[in-house]
mmCIF file of the N, C-alpha and C atoms, coordinates in Angstrom:
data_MODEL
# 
_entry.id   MODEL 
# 
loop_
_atom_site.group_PDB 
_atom_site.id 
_atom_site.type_symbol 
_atom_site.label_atom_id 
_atom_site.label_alt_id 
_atom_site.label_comp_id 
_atom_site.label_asym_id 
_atom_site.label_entity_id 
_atom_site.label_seq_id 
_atom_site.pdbx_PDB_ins_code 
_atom_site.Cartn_x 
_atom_site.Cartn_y 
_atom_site.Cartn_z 
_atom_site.occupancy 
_atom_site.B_iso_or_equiv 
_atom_site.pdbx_formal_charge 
_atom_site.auth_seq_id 
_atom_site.auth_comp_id 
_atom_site.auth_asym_id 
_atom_site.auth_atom_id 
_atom_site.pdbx_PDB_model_num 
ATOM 1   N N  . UNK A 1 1  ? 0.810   -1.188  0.000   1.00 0.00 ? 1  UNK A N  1 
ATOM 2   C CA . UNK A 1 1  ? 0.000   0.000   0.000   1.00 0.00 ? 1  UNK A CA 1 
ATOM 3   C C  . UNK A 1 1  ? 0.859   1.260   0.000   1.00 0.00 ? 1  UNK A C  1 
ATOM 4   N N  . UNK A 1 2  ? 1.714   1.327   0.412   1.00 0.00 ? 2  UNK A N  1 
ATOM 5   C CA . UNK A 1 2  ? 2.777   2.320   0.737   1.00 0.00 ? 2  UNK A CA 1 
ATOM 6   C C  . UNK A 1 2  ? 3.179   2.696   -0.881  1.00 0.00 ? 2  UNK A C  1 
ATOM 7   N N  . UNK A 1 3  ? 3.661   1.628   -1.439  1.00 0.00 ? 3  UNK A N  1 
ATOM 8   C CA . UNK A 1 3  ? 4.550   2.001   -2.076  1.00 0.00 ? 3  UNK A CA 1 
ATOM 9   C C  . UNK A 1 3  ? 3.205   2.717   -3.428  1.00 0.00 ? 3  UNK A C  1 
ATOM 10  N N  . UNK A 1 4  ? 2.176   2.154   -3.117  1.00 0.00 ? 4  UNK A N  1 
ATOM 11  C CA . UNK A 1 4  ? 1.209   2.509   -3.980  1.00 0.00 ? 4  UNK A CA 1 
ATOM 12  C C  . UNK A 1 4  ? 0.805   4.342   -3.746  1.00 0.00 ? 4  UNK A C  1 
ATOM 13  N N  . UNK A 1 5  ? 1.015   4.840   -2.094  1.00 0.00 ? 5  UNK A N  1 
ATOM 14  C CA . UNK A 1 5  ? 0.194   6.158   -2.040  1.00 0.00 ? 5  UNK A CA 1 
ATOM 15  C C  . UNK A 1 5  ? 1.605   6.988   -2.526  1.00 0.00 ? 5  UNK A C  1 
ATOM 16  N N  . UNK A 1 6  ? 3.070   6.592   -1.986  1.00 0.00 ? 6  UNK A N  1 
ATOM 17  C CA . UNK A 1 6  ? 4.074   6.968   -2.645  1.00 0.00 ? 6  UNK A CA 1 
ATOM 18  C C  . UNK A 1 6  ? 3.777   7.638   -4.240  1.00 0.00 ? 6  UNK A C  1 
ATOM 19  N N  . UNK A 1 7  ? 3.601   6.536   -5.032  1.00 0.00 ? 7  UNK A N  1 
ATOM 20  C CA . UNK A 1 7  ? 3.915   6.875   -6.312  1.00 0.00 ? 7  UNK A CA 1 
ATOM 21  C C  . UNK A 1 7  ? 2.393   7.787   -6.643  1.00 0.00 ? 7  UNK A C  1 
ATOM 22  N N  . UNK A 1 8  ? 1.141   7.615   -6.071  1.00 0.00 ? 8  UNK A N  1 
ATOM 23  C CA . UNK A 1 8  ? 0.131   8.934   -6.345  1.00 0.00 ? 8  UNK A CA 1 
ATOM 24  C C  . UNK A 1 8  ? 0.994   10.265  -5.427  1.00 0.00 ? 8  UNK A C  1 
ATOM 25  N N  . UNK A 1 9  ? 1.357   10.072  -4.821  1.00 0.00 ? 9  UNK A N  1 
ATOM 26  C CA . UNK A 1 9  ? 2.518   11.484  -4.218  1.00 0.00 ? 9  UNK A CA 1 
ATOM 27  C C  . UNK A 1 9  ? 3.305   11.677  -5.427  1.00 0.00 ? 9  UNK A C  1 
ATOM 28  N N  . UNK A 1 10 ? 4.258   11.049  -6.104  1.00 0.00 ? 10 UNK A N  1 
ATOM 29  C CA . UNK A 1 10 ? 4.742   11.628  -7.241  1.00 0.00 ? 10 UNK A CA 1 
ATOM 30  C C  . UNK A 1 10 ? 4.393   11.813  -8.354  1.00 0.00 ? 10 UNK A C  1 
ATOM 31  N N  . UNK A 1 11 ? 2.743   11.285  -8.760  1.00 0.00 ? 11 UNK A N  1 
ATOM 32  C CA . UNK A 1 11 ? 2.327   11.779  -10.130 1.00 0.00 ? 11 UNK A CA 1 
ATOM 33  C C  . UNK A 1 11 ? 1.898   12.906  -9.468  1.00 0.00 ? 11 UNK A C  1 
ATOM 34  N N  . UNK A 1 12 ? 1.358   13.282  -8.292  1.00 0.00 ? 12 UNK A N  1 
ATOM 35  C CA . UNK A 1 12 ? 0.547   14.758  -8.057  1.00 0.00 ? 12 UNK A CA 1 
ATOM 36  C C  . UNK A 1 12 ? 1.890   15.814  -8.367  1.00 0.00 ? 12 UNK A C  1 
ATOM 37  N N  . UNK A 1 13 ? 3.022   15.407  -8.088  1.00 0.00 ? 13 UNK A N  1 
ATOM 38  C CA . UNK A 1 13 ? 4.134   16.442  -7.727  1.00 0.00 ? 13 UNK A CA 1 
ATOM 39  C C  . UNK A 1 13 ? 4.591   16.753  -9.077  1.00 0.00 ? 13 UNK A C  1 
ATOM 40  N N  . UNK A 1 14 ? 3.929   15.912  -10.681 1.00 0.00 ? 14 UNK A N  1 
ATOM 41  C CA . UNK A 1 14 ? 4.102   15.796  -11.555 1.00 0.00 ? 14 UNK A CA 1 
ATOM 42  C C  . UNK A 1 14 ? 3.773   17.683  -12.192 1.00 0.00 ? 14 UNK A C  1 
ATOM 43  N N  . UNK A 1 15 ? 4.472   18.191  -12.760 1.00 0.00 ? 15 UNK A N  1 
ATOM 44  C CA . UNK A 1 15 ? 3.656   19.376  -13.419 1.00 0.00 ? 15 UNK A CA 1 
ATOM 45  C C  . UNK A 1 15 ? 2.852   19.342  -14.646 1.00 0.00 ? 15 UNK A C  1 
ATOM 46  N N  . UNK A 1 16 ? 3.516   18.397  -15.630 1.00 0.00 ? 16 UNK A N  1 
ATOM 47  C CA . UNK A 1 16 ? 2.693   17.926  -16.946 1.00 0.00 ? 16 UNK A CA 1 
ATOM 48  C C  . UNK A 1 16 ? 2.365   17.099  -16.976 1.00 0.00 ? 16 UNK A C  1 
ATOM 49  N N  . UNK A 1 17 ? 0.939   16.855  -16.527 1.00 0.00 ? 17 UNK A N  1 
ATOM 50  C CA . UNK A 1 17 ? 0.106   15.844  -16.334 1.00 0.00 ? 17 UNK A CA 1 
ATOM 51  C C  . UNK A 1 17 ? -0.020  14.688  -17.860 1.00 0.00 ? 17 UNK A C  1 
ATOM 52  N N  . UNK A 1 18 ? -0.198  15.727  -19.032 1.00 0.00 ? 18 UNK A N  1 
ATOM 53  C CA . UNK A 1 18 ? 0.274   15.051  -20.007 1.00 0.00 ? 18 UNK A CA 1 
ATOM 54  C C  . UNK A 1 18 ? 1.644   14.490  -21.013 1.00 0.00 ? 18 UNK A C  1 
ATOM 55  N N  . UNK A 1 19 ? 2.108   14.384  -20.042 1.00 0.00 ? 19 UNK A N  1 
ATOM 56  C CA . UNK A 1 19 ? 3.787   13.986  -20.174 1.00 0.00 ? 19 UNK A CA 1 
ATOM 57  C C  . UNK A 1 19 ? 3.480   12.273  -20.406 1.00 0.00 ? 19 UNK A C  1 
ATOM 58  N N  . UNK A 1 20 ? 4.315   12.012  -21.008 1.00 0.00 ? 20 UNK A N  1 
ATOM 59  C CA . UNK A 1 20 ? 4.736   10.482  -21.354 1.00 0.00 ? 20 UNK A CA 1 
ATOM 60  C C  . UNK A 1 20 ? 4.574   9.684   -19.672 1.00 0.00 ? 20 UNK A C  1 
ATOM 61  N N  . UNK A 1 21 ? 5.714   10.377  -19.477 1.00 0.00 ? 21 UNK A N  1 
ATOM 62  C CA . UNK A 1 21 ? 6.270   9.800   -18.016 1.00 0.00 ? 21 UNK A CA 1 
ATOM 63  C C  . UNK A 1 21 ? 5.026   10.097  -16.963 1.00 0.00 ? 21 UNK A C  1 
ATOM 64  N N  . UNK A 1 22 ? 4.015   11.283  -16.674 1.00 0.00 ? 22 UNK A N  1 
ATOM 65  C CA . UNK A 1 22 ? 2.837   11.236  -16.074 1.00 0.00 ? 22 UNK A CA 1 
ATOM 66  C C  . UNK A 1 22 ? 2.055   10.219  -16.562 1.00 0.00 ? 22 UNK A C  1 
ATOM 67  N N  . UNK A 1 23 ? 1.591   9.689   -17.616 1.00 0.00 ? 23 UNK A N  1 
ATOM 68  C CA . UNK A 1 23 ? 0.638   9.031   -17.896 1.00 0.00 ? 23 UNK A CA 1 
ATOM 69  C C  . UNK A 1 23 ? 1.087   7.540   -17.881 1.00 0.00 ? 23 UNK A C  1 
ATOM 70  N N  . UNK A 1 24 ? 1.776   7.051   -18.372 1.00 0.00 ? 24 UNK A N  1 
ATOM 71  C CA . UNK A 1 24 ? 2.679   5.403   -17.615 1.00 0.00 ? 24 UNK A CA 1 
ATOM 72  C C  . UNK A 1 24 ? 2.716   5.627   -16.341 1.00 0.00 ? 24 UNK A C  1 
ATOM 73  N N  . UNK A 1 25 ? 3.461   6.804   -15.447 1.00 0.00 ? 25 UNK A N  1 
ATOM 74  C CA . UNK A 1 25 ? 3.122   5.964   -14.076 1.00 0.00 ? 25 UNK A CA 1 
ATOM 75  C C  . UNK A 1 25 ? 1.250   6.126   -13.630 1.00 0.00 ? 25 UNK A C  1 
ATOM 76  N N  . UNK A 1 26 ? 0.691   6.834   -14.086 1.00 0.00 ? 26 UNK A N  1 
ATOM 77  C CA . UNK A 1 26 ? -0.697  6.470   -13.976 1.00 0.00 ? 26 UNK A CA 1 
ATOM 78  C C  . UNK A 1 26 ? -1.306  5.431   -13.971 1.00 0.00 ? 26 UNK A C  1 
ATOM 79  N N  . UNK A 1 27 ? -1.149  4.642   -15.506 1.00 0.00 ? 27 UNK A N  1 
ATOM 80  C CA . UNK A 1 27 ? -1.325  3.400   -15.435 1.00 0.00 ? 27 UNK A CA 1 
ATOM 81  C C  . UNK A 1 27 ? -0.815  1.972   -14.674 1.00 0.00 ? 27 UNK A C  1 
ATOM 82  N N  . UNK A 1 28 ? 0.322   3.181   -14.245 1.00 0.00 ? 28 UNK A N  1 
ATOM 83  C CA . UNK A 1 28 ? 0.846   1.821   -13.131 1.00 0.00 ? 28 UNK A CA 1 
ATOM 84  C C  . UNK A 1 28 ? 0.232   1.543   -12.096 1.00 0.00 ? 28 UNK A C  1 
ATOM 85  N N  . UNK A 1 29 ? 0.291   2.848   -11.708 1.00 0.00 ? 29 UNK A N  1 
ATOM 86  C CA . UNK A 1 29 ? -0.457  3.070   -10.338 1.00 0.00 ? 29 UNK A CA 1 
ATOM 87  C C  . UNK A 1 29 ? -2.379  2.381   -9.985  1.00 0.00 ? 29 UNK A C  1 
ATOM 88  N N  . UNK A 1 30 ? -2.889  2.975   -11.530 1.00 0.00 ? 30 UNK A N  1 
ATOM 89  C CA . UNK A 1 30 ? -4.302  2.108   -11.337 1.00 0.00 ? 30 UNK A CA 1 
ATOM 90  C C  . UNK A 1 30 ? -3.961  0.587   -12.152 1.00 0.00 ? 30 UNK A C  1 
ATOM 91  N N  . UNK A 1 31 ? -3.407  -0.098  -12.665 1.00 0.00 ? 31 UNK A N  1 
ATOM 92  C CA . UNK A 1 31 ? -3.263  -1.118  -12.107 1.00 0.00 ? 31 UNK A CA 1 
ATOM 93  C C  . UNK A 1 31 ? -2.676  -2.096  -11.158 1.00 0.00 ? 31 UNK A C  1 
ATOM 94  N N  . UNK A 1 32 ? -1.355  -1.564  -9.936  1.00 0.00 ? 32 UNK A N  1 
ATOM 95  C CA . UNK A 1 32 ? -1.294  -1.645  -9.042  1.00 0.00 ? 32 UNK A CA 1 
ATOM 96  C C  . UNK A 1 32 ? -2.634  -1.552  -7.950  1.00 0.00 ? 32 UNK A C  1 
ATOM 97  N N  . UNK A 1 33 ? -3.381  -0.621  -8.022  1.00 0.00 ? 33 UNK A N  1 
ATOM 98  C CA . UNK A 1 33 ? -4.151  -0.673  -7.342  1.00 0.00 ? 33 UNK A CA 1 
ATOM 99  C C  . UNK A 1 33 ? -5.574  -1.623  -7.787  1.00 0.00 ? 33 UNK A C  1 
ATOM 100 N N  . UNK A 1 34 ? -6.227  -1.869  -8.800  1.00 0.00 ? 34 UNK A N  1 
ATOM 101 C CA . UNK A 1 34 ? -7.165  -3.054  -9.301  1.00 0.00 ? 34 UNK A CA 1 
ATOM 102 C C  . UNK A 1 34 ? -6.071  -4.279  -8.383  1.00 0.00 ? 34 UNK A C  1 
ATOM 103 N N  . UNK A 1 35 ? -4.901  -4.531  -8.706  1.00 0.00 ? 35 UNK A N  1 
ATOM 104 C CA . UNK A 1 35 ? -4.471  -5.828  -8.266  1.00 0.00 ? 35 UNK A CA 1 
ATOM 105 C C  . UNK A 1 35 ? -4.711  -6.100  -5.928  1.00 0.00 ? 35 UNK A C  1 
ATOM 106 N N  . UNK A 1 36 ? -4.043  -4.757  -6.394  1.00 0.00 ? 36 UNK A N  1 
ATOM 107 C CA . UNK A 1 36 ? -3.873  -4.627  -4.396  1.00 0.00 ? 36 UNK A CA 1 
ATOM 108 C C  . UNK A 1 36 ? -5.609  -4.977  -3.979  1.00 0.00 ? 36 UNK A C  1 
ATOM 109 N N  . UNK A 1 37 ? -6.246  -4.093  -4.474  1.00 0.00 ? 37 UNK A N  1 
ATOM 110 C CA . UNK A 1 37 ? -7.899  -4.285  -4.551  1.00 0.00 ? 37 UNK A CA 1 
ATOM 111 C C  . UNK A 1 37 ? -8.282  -5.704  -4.418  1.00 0.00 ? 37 UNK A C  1 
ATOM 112 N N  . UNK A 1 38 ? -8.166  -6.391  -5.338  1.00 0.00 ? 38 UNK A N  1 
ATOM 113 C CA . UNK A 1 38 ? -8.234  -7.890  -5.708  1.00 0.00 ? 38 UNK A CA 1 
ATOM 114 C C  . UNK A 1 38 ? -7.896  -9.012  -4.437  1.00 0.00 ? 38 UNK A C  1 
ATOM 115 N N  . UNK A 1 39 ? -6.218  -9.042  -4.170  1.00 0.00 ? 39 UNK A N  1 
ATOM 116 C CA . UNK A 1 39 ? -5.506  -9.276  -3.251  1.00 0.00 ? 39 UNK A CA 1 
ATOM 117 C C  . UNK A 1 39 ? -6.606  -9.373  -1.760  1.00 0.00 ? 39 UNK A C  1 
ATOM 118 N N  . UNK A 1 40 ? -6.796  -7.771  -1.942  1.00 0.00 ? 40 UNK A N  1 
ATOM 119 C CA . UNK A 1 40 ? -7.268  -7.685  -0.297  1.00 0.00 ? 40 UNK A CA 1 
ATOM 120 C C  . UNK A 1 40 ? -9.004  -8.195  -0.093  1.00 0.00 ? 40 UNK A C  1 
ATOM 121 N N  . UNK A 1 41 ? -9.742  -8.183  -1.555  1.00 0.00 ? 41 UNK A N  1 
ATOM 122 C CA . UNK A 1 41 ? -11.014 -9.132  -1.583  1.00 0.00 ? 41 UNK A CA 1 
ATOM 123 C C  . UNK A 1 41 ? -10.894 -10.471 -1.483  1.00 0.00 ? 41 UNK A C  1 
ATOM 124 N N  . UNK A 1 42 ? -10.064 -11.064 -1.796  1.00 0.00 ? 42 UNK A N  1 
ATOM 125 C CA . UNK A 1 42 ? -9.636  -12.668 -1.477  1.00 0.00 ? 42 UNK A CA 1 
ATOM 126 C C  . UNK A 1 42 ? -9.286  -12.884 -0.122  1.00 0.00 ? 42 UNK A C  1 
ATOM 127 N N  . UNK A 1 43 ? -8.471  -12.070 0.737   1.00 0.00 ? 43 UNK A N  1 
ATOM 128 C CA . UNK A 1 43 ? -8.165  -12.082 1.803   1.00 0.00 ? 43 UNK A CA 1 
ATOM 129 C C  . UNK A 1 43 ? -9.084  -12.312 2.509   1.00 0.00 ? 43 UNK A C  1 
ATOM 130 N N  . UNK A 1 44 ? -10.288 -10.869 2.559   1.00 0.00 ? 44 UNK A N  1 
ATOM 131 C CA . UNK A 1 44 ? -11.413 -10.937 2.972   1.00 0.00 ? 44 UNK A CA 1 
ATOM 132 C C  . UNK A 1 44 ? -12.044 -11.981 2.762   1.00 0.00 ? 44 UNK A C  1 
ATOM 133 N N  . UNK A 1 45 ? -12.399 -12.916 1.796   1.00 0.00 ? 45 UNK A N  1 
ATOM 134 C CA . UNK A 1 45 ? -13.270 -14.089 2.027   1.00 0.00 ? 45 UNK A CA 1 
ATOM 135 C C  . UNK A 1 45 ? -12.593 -15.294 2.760   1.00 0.00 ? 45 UNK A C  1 
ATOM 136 N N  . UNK A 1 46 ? -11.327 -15.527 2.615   1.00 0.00 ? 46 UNK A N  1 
ATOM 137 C CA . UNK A 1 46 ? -10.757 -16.583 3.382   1.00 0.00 ? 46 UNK A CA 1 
ATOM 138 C C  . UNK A 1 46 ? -10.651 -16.406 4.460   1.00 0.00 ? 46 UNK A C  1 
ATOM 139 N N  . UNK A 1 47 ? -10.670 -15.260 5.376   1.00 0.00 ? 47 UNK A N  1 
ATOM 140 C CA . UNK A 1 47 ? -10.644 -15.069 6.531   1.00 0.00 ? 47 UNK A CA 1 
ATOM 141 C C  . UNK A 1 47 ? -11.871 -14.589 7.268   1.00 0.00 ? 47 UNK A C  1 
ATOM 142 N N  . UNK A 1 48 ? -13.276 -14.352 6.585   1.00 0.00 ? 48 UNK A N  1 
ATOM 143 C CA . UNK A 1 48 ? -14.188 -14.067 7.480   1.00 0.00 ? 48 UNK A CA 1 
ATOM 144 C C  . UNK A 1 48 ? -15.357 -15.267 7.080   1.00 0.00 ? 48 UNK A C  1 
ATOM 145 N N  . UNK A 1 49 ? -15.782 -14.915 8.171   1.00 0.00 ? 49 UNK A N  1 
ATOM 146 C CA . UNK A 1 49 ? -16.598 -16.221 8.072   1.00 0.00 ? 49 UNK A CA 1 
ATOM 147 C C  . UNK A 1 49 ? -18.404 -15.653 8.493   1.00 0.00 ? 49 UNK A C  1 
ATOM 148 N N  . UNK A 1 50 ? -18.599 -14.382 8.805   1.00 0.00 ? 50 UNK A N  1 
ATOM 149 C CA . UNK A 1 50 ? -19.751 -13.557 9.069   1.00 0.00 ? 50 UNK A CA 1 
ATOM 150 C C  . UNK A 1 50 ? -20.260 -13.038 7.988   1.00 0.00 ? 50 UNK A C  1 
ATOM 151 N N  . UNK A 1 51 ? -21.171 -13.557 7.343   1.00 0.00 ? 51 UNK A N  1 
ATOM 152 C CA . UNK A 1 51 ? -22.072 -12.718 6.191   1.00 0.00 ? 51 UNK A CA 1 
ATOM 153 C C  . UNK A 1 51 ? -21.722 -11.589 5.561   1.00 0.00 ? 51 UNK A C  1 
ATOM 154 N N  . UNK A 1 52 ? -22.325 -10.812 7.065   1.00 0.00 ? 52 UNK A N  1 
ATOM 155 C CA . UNK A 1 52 ? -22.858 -9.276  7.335   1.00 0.00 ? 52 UNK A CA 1 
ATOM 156 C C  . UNK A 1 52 ? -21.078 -8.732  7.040   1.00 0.00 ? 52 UNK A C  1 
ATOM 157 N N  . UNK A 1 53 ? -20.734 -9.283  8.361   1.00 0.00 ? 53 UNK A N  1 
ATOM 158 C CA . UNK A 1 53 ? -18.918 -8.677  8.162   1.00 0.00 ? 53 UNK A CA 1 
ATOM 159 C C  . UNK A 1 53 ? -18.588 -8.500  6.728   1.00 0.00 ? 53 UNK A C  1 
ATOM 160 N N  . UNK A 1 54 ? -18.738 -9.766  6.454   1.00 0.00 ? 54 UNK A N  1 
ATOM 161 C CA . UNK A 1 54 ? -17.950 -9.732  5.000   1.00 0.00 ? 54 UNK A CA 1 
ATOM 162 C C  . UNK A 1 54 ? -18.294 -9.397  3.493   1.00 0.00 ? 54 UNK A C  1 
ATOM 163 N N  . UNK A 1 55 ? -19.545 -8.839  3.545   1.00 0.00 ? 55 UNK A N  1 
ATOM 164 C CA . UNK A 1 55 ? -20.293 -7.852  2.847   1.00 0.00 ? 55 UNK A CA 1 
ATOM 165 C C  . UNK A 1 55 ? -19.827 -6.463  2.850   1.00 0.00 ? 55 UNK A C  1 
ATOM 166 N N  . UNK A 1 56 ? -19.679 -6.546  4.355   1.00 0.00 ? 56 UNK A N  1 
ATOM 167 C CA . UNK A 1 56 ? -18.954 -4.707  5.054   1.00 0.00 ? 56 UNK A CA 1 
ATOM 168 C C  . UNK A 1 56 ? -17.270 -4.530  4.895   1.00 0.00 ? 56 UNK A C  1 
ATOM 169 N N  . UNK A 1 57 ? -17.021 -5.550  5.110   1.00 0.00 ? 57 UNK A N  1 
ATOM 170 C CA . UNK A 1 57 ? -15.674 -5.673  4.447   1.00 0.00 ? 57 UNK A CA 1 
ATOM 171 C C  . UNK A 1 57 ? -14.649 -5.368  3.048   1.00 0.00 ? 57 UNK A C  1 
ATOM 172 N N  . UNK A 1 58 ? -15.857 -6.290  2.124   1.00 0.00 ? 58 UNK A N  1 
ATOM 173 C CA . UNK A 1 58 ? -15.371 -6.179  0.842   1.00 0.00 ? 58 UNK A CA 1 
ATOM 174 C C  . UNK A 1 58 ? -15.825 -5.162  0.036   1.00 0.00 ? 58 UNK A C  1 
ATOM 175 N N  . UNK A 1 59 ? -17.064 -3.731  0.798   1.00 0.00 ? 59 UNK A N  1 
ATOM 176 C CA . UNK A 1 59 ? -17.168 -2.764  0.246   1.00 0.00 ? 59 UNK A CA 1 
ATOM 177 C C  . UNK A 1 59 ? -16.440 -1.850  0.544   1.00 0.00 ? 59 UNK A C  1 
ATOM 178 N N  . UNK A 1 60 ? -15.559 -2.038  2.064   1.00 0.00 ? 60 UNK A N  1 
ATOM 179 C CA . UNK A 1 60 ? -14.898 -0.595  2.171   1.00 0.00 ? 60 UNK A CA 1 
ATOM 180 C C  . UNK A 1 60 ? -13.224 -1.361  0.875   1.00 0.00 ? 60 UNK A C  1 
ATOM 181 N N  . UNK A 1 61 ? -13.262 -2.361  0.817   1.00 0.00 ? 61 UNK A N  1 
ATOM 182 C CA . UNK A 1 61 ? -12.359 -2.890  0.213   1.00 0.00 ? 61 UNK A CA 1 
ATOM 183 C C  . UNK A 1 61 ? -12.222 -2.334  -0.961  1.00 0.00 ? 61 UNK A C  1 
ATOM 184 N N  . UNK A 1 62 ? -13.653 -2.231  -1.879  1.00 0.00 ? 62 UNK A N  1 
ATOM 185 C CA . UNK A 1 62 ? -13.799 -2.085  -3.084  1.00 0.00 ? 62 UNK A CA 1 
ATOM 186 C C  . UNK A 1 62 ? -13.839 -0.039  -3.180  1.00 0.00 ? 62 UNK A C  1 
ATOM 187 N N  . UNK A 1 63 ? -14.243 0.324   -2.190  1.00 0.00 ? 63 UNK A N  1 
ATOM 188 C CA . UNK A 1 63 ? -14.836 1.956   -2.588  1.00 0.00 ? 63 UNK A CA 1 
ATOM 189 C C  . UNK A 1 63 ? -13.603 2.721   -1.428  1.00 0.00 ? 63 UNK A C  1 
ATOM 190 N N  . UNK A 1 64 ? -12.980 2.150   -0.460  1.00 0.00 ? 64 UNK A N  1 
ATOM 191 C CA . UNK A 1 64 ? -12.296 3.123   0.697   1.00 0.00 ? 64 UNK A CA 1 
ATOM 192 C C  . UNK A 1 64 ? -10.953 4.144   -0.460  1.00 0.00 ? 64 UNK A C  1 
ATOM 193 N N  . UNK A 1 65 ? -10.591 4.896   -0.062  1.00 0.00 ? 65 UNK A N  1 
ATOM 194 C CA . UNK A 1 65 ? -9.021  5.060   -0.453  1.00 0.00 ? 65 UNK A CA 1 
ATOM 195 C C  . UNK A 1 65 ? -8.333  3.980   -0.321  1.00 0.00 ? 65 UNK A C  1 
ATOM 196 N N  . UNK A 1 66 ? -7.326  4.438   -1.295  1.00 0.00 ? 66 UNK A N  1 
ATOM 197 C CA . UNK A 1 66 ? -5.938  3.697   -1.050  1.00 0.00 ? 66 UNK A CA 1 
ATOM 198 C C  . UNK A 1 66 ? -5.170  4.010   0.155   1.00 0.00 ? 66 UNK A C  1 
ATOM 199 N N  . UNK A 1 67 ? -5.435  5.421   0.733   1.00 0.00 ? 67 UNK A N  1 
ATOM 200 C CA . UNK A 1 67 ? -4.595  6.418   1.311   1.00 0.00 ? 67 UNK A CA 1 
ATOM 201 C C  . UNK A 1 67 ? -5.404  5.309   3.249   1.00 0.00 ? 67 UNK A C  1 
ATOM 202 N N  . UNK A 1 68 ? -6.837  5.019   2.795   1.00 0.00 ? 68 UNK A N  1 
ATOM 203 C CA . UNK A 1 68 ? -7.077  4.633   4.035   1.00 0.00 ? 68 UNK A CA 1 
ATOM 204 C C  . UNK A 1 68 ? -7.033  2.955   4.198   1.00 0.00 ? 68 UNK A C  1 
ATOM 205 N N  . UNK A 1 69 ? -7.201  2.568   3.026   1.00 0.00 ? 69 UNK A N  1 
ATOM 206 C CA . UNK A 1 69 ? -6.911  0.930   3.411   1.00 0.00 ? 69 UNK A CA 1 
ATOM 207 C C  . UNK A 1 69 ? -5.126  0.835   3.578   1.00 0.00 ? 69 UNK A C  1 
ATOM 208 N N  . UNK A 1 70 ? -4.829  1.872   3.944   1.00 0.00 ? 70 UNK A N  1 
ATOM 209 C CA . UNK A 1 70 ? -2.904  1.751   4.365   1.00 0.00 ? 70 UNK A CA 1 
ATOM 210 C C  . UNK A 1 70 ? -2.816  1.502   5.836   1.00 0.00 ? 70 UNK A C  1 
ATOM 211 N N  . UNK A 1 71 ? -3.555  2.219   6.698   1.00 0.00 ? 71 UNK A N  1 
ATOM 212 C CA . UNK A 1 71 ? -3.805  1.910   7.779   1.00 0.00 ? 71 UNK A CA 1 
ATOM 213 C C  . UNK A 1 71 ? -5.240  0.630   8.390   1.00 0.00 ? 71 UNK A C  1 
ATOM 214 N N  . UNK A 1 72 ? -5.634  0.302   7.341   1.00 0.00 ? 72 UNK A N  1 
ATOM 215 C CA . UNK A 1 72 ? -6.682  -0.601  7.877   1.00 0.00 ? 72 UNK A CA 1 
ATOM 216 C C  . UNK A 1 72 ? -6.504  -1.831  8.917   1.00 0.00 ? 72 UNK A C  1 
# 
C-alpha cells in the first residue's frame, strides 16, 4: 500500500500531467491498485466467516481510499 500512495505522491508532484512519463506511471499506479484491490477481496473471504462482516468488508475494500486501506 505504501509504495502505492508513494507513487500517487509523485504523479501529483508531476507538473505535466500530459507527459509520457505522467501518464505510464498512472497506469501503473491504477493497475497496481485493481491488483492490491483484488488481493485484499480474497483475503477478505478466506478469513471471514460472518455474512454481514464480509459484505462490510469487501465494500470498504472495493470503494475506501488507497490512502485509508494503508492503515486498515
Amino acid at each position: 500500500m505504501n509504495e502505492i500512495v508513494d507513487l500517487i505522491n509523485e504523479y501529483e508532484a508531476i507538473q505535466n500531467k500530459e507527459s509520457l512519463y505522467a501518464r505510464v506511471l498512472m497506469s501503473f499506479i491504477a493497475d497496481r491498485e485493481v491488483r492490491t484491490r483484488h488481493t485484499l477481496d480474497r483475503q477478505i473471504e478466506v478469513t471471514t466467516r460472518d455474512g454481514g462482516q464480509l459484505v462490510r468488508l469487501k465494500h470498504l475494500a472495493q470503494t475506501a481510499t488507497i490512502e485509508h486501506l494503508r492503515f486498515v
